[in-house]
Each structure stands twice: as C-alpha cells, then as structure tokens.
Residue frames as qw, qx, qy, qz and C-alpha x, y, z in Angstrom:
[[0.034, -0.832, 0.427, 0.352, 136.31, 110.81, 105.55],
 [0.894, 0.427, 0.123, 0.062, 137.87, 109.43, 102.54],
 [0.444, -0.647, 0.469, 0.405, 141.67, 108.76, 101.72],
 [0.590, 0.515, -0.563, -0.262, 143.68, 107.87, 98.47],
 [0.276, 0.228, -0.930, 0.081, 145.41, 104.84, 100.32],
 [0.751, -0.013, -0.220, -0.623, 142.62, 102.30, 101.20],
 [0.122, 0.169, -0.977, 0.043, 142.78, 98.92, 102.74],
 [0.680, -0.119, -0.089, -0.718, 139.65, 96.49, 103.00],
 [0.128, 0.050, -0.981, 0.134, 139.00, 92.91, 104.71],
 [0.782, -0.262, 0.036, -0.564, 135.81, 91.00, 105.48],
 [0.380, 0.051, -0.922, 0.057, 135.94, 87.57, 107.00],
 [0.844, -0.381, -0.353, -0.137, 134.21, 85.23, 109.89],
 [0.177, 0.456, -0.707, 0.511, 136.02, 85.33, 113.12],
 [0.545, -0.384, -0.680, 0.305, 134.60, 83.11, 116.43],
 [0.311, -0.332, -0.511, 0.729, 133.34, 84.68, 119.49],
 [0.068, 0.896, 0.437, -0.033, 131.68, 88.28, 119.91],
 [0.442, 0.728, 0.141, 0.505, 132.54, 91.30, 117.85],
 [0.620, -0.163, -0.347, 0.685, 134.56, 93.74, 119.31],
 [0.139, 0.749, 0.447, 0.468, 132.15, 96.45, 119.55],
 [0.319, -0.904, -0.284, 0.016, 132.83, 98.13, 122.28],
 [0.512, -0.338, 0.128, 0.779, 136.20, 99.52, 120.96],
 [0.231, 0.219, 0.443, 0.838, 134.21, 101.60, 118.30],
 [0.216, 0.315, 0.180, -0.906, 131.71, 104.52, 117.83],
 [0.162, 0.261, 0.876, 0.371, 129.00, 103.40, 116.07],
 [0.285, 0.338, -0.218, -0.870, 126.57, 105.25, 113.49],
 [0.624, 0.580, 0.489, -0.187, 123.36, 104.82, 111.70],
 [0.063, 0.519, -0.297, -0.799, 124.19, 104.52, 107.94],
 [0.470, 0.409, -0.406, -0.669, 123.11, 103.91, 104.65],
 [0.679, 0.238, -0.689, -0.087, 123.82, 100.18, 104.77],
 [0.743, -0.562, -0.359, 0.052, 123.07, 99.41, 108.87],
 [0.447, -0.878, 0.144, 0.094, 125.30, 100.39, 111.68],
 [0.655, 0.576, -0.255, 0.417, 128.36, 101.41, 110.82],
 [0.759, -0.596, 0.016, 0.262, 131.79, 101.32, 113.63],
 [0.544, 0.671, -0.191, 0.466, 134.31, 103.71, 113.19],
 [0.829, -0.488, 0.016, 0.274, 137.43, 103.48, 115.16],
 [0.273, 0.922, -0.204, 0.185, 140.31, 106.36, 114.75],
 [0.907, -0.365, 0.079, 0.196, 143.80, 104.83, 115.19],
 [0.044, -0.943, 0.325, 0.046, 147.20, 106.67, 115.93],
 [0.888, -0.155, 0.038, 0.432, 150.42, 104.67, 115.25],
 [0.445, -0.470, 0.152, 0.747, 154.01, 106.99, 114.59],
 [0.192, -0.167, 0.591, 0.765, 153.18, 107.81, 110.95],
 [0.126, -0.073, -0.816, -0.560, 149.95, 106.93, 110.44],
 [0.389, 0.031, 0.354, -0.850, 146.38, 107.80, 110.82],
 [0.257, -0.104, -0.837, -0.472, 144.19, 105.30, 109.93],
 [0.451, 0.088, 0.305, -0.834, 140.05, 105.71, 110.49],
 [0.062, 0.271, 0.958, 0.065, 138.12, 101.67, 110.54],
 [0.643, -0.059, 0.060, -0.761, 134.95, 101.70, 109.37],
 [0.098, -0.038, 0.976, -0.193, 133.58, 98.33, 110.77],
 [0.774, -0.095, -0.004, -0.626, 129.78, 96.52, 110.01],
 [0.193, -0.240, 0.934, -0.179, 129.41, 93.34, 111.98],
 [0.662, -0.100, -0.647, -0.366, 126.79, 90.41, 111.23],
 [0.233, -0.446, 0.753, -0.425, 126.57, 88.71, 114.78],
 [0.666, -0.172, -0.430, -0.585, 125.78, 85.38, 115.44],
 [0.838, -0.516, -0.163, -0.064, 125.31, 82.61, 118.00],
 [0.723, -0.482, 0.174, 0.463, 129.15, 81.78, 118.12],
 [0.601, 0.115, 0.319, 0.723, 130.77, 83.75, 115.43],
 [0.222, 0.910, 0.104, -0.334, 129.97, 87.11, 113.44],
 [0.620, 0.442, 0.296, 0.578, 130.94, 88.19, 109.69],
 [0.097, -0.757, -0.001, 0.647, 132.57, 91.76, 109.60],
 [0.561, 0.634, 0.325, 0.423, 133.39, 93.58, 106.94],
 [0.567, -0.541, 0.022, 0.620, 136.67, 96.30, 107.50],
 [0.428, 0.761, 0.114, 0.474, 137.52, 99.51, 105.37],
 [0.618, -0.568, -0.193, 0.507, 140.52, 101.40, 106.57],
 [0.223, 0.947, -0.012, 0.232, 141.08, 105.23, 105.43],
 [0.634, -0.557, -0.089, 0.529, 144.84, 105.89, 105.93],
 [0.184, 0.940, -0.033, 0.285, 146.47, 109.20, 106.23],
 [0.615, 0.424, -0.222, 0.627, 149.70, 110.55, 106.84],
 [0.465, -0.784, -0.279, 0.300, 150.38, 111.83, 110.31],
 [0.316, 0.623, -0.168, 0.695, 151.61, 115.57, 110.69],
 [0.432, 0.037, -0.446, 0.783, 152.78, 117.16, 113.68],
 [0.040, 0.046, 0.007, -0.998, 151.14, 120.75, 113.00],
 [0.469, -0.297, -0.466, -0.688, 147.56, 119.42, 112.16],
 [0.377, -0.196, 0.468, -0.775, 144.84, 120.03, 115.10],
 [0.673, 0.243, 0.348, -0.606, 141.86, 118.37, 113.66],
 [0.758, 0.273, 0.581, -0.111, 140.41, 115.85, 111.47],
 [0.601, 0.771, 0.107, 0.180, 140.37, 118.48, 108.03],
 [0.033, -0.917, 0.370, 0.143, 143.94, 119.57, 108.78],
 [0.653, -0.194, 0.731, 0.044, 144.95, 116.01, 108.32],
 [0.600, 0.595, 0.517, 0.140, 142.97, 115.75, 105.25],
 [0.273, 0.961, -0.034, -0.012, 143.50, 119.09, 103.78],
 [0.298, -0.705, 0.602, 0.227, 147.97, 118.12, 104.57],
 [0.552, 0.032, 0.798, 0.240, 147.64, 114.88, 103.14],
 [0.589, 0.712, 0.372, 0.093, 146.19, 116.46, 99.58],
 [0.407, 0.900, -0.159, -0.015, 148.39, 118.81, 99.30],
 [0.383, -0.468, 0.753, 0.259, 151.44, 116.17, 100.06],
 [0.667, 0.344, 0.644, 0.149, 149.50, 113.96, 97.32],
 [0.540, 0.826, 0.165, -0.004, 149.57, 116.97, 94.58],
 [0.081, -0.914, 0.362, 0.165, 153.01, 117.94, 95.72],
 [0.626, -0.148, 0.729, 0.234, 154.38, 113.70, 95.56],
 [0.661, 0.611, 0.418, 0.124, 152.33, 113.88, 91.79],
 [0.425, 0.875, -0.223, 0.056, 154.30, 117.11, 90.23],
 [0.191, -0.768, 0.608, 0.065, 157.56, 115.71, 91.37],
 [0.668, -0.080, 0.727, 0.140, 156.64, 112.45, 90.43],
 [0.740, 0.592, 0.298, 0.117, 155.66, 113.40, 87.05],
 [0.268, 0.882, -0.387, -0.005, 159.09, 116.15, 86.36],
 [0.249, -0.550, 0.795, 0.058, 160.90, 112.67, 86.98],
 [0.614, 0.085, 0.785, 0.012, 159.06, 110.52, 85.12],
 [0.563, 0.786, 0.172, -0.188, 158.09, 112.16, 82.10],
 [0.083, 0.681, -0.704, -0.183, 162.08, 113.46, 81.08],
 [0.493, -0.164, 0.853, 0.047, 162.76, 109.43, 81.82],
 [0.645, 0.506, 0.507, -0.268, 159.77, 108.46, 79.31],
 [0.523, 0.827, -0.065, -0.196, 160.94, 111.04, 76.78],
 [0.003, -0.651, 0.751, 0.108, 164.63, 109.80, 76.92],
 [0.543, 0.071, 0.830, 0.106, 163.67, 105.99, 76.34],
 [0.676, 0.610, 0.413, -0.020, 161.46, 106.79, 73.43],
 [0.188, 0.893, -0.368, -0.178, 164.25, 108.95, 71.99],
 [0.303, -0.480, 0.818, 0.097, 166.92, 106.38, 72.58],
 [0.682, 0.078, 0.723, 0.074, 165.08, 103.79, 70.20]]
C-alpha cells in the first residue's frame, strides 16, 4: 500500500534485528518486513529489509502514513478515506490560494 505522506531511514544499529515484531514477505528486492502501527491519529504501515551481521545489521525503513478514521473497517477504507480527504484538503487549498495569488499580482 502506498501513501502521499512518506517517511524513510536506513542506518546500522548493534545487536539483532528486530524481526520478530514483523510479517515478512518475499519481494522484488529480498525479504521484505511489514509492520502495521496504530497510534491516535495515525496509521502508519513499516516496510523493513534487514542486512544481518555478526554483531550489528544495516536496515533500511519506509513508512506509509495514513490518517486514522473511525468508520473505516479495512485496509482500502483507510486508503480509499485518506484520497478523498487529500482531493477534498487540494480544492480548498487551491479556492484559498489562488484568490490570494490573484490579489498579490493585482496589487503590483
């Protein structure tokens, strides 16, 4: 699942990977860990690939976040709320930003 808002880390951390907090998938690019996390507001859905070695392991983090609703059951009701808050946030942002635009370029 893909989101508009995005967040991404890789680093090196000590010790052994925390794998056994994620679901892990065959993909495209080796095993992929995906981990689905609930806070008050906010869905957000890790997609983890780990590197392991003797004492350390390289990861690489991509977090999909979405807007929690109330009313949504499933995975695509989430998705399918959170596009049509993005199309609704875009026509309100643009019938306030456009007037604003045209009234500065007038005013010089």
């Amino acid at each position: 699942m893909y989101s508009i808002a995005q967040t991404y880390r890789s680093g090196r951390k000590s010790g052994q990977a925390p794998i056994d907090e994620y679901q892990w998938k065959d993909g495209i690019l080796g095993r992929v860990g995906i981990k689905r996390v609930e806070t008050k507001r906010f869905i957000r859905f890790e997609h983890l690939r780990v590197n392991q070695k003797d004492d350390c392991y390289w990861y690489s983090r991509r977090s999909h976040w979405f807007i929690k609703f109330p009313y949504c059951k499933n995975d695509m009701q989430i998705l399918i709320a959170n596009i049509v808050f993005f199309l609704i946030f875009l026509q309100i942002l643009g019938k306030v930003i456009i007037p604003l635009f045209f009234t500065i370029l007038q005013g010089q």
